[in-house]
C-alpha positions, 0 to 999 in steps of 0.5 A, spaced: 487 527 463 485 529 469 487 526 475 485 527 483 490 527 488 487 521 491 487 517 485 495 519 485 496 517 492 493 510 490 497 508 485 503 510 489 500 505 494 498 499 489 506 500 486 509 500 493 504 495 496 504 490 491 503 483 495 509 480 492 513 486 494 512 485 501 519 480 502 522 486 500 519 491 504 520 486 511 528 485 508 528 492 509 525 494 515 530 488 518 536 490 515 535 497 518 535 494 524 528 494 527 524 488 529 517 488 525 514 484 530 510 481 524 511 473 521 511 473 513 504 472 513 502 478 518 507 483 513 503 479 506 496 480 509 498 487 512 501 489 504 494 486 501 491 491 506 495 497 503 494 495 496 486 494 497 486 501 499 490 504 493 486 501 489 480 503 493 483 510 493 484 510 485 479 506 482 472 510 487 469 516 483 469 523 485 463 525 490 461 531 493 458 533 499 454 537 501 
């Protein structure tokens, strides 16, 4: 089966982006010692917004231009 890379990348970003992943991601970013600046609600909605454009970019057909 023939897979995009467009679609490879958006199934990376629906995995990594999972809306339940984002308490992780923020433990993270803070245990490396950088302020996010974000609250718990600003991560979740900012994560929701990377899962939504993964399955934008996996799940839109292949068009042509031109």
């Amino acid at each position: 089966m023939f897979v995009l890379l467009r679609q490879r990348i958006g199934i990376l970003l629906m995995i990594l982006f999972m809306p339940v992943n984002s308490p992780v991601w923020k433990m993270g970013i803070e245990g490396l010692g950088f302020d996010p600046g974000l609250s718990g609600f600003g991560f979740f909605a900012s994560s929701l917004a990377f899962f939504i454009a993964g399955a934008f970019m996996t799940f839109t057909p292949k068009t042509k231009f031109g």
